[in-house]
C-alpha positions as CSV (number, residue, x, y, z in Angstrom):
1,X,0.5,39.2,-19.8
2,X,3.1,37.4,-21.9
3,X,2.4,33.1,-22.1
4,X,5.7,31.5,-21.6
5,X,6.5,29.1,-24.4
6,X,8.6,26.8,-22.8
7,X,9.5,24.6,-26.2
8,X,12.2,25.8,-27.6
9,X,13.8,25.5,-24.2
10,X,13.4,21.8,-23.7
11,X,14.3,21.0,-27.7
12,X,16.3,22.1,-30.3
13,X,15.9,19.4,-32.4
14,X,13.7,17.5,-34.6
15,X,12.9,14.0,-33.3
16,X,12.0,15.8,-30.0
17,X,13.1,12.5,-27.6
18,X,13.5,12.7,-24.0
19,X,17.0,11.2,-24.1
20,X,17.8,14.3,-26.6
21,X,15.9,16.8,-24.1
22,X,17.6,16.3,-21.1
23,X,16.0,14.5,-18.9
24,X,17.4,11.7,-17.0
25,X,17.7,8.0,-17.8
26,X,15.9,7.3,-14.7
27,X,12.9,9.6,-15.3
28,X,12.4,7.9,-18.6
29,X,12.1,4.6,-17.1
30,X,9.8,6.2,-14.3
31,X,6.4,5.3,-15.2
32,X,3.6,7.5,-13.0
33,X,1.1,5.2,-11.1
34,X,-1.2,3.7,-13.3
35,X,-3.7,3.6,-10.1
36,X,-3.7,7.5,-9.9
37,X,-4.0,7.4,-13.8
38,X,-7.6,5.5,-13.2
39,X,-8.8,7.2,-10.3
40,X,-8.0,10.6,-12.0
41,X,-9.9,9.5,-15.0
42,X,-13.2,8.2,-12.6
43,X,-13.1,11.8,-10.8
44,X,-13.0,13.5,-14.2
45,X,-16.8,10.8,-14.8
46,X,-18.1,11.6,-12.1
47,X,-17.2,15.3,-11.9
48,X,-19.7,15.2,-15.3
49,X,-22.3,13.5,-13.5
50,X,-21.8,9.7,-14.1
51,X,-22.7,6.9,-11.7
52,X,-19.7,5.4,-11.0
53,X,-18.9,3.0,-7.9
54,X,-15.9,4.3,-7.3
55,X,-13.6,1.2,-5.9
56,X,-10.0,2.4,-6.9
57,X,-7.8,4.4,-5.0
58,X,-6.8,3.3,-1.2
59,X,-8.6,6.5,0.2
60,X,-11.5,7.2,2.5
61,X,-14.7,9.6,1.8
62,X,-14.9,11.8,5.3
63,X,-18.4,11.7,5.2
64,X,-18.0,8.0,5.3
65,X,-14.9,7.5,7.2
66,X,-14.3,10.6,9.7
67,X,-11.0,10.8,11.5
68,X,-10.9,10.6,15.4
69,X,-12.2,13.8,16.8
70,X,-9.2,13.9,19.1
71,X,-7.1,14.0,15.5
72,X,-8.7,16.7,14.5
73,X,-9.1,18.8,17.6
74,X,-5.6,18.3,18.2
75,X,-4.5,19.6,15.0
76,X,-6.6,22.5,15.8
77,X,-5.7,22.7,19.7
78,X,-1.6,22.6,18.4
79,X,-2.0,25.6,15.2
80,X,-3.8,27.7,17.7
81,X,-0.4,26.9,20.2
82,X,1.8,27.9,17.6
83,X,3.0,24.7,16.2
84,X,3.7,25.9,12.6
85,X,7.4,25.9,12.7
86,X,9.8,22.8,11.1
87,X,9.8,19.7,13.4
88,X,13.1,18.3,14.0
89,X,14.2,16.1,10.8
90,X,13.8,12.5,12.6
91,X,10.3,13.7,14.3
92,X,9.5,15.1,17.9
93,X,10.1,13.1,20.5
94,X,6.8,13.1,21.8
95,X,5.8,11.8,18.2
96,X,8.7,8.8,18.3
97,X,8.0,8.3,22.1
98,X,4.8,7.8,21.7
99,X,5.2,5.5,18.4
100,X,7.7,3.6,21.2
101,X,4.8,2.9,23.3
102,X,2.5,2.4,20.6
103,X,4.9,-0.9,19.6
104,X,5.7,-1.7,22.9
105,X,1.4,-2.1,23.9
106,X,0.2,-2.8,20.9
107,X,2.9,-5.3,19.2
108,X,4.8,-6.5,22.6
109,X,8.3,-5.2,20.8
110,X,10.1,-3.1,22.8
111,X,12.9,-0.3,20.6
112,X,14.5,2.6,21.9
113,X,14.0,6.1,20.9
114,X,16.5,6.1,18.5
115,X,14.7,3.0,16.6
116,X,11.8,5.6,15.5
117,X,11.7,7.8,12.9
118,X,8.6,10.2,12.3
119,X,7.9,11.4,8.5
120,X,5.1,12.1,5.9
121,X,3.4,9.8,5.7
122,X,4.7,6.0,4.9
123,X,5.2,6.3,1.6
124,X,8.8,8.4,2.3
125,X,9.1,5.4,4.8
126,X,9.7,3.3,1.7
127,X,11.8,5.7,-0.3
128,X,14.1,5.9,2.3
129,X,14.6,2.3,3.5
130,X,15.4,1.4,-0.5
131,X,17.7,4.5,-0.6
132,X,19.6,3.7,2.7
133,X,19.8,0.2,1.5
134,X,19.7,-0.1,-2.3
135,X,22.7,0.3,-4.1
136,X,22.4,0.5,-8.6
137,X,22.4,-3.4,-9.6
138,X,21.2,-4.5,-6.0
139,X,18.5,-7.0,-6.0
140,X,14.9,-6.6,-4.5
141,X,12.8,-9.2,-3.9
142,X,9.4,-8.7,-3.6
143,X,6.3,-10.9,-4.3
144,X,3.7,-9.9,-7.4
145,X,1.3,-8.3,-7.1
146,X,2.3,-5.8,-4.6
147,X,2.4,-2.3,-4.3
148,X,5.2,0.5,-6.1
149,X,7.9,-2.3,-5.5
150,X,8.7,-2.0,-9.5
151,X,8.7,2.1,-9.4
152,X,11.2,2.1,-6.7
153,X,13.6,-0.3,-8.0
154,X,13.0,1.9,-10.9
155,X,14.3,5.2,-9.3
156,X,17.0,3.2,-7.1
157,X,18.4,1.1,-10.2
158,X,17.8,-2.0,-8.2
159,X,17.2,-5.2,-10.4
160,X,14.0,-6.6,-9.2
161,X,13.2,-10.3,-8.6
162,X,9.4,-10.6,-8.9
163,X,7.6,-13.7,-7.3
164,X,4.2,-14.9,-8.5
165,X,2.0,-15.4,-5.8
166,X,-1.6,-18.0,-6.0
167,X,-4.6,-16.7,-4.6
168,X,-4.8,-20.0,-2.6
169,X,-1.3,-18.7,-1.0
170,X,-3.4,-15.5,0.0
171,X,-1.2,-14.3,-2.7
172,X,1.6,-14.1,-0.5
173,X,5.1,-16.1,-1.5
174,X,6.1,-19.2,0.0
175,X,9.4,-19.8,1.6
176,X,10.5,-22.6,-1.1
177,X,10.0,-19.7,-4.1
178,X,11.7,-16.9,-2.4
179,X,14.8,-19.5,-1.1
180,X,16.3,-19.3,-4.8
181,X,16.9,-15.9,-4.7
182,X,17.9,-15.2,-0.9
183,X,21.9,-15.4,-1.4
184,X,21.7,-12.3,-4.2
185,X,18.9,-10.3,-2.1
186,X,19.7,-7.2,-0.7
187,X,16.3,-6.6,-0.1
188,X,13.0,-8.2,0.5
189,X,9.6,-6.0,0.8
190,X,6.6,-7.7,2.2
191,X,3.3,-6.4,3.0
192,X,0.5,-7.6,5.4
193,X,-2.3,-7.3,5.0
194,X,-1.8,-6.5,2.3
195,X,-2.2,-4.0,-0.9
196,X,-3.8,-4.7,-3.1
197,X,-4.8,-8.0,-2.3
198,X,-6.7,-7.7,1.2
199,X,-5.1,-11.1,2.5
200,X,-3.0,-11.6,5.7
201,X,0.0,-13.4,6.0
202,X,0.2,-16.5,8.9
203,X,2.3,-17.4,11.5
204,X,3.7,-20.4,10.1
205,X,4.2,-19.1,6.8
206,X,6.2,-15.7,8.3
207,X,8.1,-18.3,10.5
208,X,9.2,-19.9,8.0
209,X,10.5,-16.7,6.0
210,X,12.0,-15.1,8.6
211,X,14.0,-18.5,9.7
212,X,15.3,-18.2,6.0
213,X,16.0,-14.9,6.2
214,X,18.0,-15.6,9.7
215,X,19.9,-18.4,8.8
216,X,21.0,-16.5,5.3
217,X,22.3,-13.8,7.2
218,X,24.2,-16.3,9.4
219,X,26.1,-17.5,6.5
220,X,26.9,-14.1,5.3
221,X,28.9,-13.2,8.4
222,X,31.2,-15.4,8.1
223,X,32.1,-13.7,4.2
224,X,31.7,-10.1,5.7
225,X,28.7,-10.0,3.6
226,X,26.2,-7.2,4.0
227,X,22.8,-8.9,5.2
228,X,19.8,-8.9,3.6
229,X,16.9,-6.8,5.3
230,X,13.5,-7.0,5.5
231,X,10.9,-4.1,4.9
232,X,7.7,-5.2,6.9
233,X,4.6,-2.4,5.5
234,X,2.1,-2.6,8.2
235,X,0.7,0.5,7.8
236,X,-2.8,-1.6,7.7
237,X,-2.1,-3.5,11.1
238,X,-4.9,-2.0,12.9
239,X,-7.6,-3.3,10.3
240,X,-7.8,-6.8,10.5
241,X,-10.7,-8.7,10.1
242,X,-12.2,-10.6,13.1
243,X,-10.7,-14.1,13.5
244,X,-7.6,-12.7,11.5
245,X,-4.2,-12.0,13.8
246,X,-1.4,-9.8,12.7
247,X,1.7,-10.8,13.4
248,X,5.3,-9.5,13.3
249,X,8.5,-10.8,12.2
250,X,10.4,-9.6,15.4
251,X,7.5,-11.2,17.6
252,X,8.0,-14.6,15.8
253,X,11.6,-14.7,15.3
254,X,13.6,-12.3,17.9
255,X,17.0,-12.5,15.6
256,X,14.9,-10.6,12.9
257,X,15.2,-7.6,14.5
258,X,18.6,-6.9,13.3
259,X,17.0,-7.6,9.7
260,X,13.3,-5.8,10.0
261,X,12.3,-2.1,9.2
262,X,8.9,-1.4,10.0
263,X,6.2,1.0,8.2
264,X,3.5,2.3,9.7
265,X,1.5,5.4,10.6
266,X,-1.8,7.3,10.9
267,X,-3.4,7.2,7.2
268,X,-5.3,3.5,7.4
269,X,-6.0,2.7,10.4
270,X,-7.1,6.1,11.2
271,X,-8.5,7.4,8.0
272,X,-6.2,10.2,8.2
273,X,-4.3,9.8,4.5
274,X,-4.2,13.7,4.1
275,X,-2.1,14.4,7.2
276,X,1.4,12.7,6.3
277,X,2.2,11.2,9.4
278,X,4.3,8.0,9.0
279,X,6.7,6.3,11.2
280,X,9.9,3.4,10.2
281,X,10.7,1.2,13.0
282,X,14.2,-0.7,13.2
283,X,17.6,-1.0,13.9
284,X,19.5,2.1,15.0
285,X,21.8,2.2,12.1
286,X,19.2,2.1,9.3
287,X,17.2,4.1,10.7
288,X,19.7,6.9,11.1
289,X,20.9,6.7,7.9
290,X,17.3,6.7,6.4
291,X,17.1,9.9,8.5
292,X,19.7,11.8,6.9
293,X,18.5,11.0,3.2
294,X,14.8,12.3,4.4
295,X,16.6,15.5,5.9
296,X,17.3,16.2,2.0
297,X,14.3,15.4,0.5
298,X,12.0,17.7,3.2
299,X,9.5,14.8,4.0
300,X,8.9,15.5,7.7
301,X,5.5,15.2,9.0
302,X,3.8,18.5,9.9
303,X,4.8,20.1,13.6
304,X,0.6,20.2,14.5
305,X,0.0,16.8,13.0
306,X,2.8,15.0,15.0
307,X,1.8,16.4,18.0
308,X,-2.1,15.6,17.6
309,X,-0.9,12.0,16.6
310,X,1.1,11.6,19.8
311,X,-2.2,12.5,21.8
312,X,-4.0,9.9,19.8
313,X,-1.4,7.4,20.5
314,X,-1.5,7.8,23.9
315,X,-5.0,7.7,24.3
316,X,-5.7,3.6,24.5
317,X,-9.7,4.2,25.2
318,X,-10.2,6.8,22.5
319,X,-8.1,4.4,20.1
320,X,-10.0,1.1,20.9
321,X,-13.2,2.9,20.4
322,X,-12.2,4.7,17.4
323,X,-10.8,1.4,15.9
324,X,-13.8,-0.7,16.6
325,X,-16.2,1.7,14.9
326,X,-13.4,1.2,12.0
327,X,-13.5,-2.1,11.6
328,X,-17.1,-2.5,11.8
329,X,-17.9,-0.3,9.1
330,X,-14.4,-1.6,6.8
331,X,-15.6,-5.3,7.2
332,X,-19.4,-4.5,6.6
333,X,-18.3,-3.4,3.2
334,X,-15.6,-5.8,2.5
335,X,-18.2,-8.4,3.9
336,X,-21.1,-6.9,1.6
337,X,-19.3,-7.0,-1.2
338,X,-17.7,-10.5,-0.6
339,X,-21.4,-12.0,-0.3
340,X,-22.6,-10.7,-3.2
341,X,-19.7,-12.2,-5.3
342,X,-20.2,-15.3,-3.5
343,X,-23.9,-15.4,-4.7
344,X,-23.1,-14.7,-8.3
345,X,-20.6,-17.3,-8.3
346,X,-23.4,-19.6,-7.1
347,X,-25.6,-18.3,-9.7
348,X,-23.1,-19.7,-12.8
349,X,-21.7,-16.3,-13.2
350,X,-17.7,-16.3,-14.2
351,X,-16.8,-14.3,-10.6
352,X,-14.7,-15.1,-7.7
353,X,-13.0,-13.3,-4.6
354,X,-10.6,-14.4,-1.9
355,X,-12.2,-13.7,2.0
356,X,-11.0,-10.3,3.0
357,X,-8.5,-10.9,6.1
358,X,-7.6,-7.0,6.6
359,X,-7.1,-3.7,5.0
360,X,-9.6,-2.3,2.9
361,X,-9.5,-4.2,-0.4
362,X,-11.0,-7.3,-1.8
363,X,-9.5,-9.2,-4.6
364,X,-11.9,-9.9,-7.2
365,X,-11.0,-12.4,-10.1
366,X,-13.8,-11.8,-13.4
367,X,-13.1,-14.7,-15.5
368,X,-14.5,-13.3,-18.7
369,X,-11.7,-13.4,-20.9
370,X,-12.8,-14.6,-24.5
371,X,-16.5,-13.1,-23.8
372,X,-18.4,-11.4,-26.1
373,X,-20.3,-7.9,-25.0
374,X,-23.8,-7.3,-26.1
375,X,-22.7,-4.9,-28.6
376,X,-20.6,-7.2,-30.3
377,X,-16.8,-6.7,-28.5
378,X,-14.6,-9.2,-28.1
379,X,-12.9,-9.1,-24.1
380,X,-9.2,-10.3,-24.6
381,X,-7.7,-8.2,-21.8
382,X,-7.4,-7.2,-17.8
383,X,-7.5,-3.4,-19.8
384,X,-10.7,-5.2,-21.6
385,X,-12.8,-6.0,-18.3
386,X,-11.8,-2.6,-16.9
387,X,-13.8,-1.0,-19.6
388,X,-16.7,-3.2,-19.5
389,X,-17.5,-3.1,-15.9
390,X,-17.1,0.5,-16.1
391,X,-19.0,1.1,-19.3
392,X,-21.5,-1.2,-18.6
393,X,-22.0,-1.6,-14.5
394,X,-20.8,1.9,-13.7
395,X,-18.0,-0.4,-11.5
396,X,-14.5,1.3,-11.4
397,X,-11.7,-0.8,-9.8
398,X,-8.1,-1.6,-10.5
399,X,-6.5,-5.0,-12.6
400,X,-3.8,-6.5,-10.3
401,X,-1.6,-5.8,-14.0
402,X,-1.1,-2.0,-12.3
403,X,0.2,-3.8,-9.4
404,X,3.2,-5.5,-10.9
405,X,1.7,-8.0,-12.3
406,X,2.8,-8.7,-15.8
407,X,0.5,-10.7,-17.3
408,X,-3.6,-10.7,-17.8
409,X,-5.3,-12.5,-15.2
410,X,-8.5,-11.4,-14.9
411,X,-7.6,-10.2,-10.8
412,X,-9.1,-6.9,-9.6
413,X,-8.7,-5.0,-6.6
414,X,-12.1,-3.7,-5.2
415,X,-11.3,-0.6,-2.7
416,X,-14.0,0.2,-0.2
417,X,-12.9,3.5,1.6
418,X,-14.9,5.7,-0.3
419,X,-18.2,4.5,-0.5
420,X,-21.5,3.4,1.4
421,X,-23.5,-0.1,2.1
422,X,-26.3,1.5,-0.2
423,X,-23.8,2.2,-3.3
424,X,-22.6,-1.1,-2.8
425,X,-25.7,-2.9,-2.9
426,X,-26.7,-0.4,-6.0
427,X,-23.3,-1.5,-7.8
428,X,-23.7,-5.1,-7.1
429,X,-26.9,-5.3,-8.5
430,X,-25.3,-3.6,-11.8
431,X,-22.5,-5.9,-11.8
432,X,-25.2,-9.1,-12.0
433,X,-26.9,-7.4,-14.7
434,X,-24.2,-6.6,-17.0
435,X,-22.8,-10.1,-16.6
436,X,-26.2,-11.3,-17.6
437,X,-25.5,-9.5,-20.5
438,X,-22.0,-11.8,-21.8
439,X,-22.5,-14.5,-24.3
């Protein structure tokens, strides 16, 4: 068999550039995600046999965190019916009727059918509310760090107006930073809880963004201004930490409604990332149109998946027992590993981490920059502490830097999904002993 070589179709000449090869200004600018570049490189460690506490990518081990069994006999029960065929672009209704009820128990908000829209997973969710809504030279507004905001301002041409966030803020933006840039935003994408930062925004402080938000919308109307929106990600609603209460922008302030697209779906709260079902929630016009750009991109959730998840749904006593063994084993991780910093912070050690208030992650600051490793390295950089805690304390996690953030800070997000209490107690005890090690 004759190997392709496909060079000499992709350049014909001698500085070999992108720009000269083809491909598209946009696709240049397109940087892949740096947290799949580190989780590809851990699987490739351990894959060779390294011990490596693997805390990076937003996933779940099966053997630690199994999906409902009525998930997965559904799936089954629906491929042995015969549901292999395409779903209808926007989702089946049982799927959107059942994501109706779903908001209407579970979050008091009460939409009509045609507010629901059913896809792979949420992540198309988010491609398609910037698409429907983003035009080149729009602005964006999202706080830092967050998640993909930059990459998808990237592939819509939107400019993007990045907030810095304090840890004492939950890392979440307050009203008075955001007000600046409300009469040029198209836009504004907020999270909670939150990726990568684990933290849970409040009543008062929602309140008091979606008031702004409101009464910025009222003064466009009488301009014929187009409004600025709202993208509300819950998609980790459902894991909230006890004592923590999620809230909702159309619960606090009813107007925002008009404003607010919803994200959601099955891959958090049911450790079910592998089966792509995702659902947007808002008004009736966005919503359509997000529908028709996903008809062109073929994101639709699987036929047998959507009608497993509408079982699930629908199912309030296999949900509330499902999510309470959830969120007890989540929060004895997150918990487990938020002691054990605590203790080394007691202990002098240069470590800190905000209280986990929902979703699987911890935000861990090392404070290390300007240390000296045992064999004689200077640490200057987030990239810096990477290596050493994964050279030295077998520790794998991701700097809040591949999260938007621009500058070093030392901020690390800790992901618990795929391991066990034991590895955790294993790789905390490594983390005190290469610490130890710093002078």
């Amino acid at each position: 068999m004759k190997t392709i070589d496909t060079k000499p179709f992709l350049s014909t000449v001698a500085n070999d550039s992108l720009s000269e090869r083809g491909i598209s200004a946009m696709a240049q600018k397109l940087v892949a995600s740096e947290i799949l570049k580190i989780a590809g490189e851990i699987r490739v460690m351990i894959a060779g046999g390294a011990q490596v506490l693997n805390l990076t990518v937003g996933d779940f081990a099966p053997k630690e965190f199994p999906i409902p069994q009525i998930l997965g006999d559904g799936i089954k029960a629906a491929l042995d019916a015969g549901h292999t065929n395409y779903p209808p672009s926007s989702g089946i209704d049982e799927c959107r009727q059942a994501v109706r009820e779903l908001f209407l128990k579970g979050l008091g908000l009460d939409y009509p059918l045609s507010s629901v829209l059913i896809a792979g997973g949420a992540r198309p969710m988010i491609a398609g509310i910037y698409y429907a809504l983003v035009s080149p030279g729009d602005s964006v507004v999202y706080s830092v760090p967050s998640w993909n905001n930059n990459h998808y301002c990237t592939m819509t041409g939107a400019r993007p107006i990045e907030v810095e966030t304090r840890a004492e803020d939950g890392f979440f933006p307050r009203v008075e930073a955001l007000a600046p840039h409300l009469p040029q935003a198209r836009l504004i994408c907020l999270c909670t809880p939150n990726n990568p930062t684990g933290t849970a925004i409040g009543a008062e402080a929602l309140t008091a963004l979606c008031s702004a938000i409101v009464a910025e919308n009222e003064r466009r109307k009488a301009t014929s201004t187009p409004p600025v929106y709202l993208m509300f990600d819950q998609v980790y609603w459902m894991l909230t930490a006890p004592g923590t209460k999620h809230v909702t922008p159309v619960e606090l302030v009813p107007q925002m409604a008009a404003y607010t697209i919803f994200v959601d779906g099955i891959s958090k709260a049911f450790a079910a990332t592998g089966l792509r079902v995702g659902w947007a929630v808002g008004p009736t016009d966005v919503i359509e149109r997000m529908a028709a750009i996903l008809t062109h991109i073929g994101a639709w959730a699987p036929r047998a998946e959507q009608v497993a998840t509408a079982k699930l749904l629908r199912d309030e006593a296999a949900m509330a027992t499902f999510s309470q063994h959830m969120n007890k084993e989540v929060f004895a991780r997150l918990g487990l590993l938020a002691r054990a910093i605590a203790r080394l912070k007691e202990r002098g050690l240069p470590v800190d981490a905000v209280a986990p208030a929902g979703a699987i992650y911890l935000s861990i600051r090392f404070d290390i920059a300007g240390k000296t490793t045992a064999d004689g390295k200077k640490i200057a950089t987030d990239e810096d502490i990477r290596r050493f805690l994964l050279d030295r304390a077998g520790l794998a996690m991701v700097p809040f830097m591949a999260f938007g953030l621009r500058k070093d800070s030392g901020w690390f997000r800790a992901s618990i999904g795929a391991v066990s209490m034991s590895e955790l107690e294993h790789g905390m005890a490594r983390l005190e002993e290469a610490l130890l090690t710093l002078r």
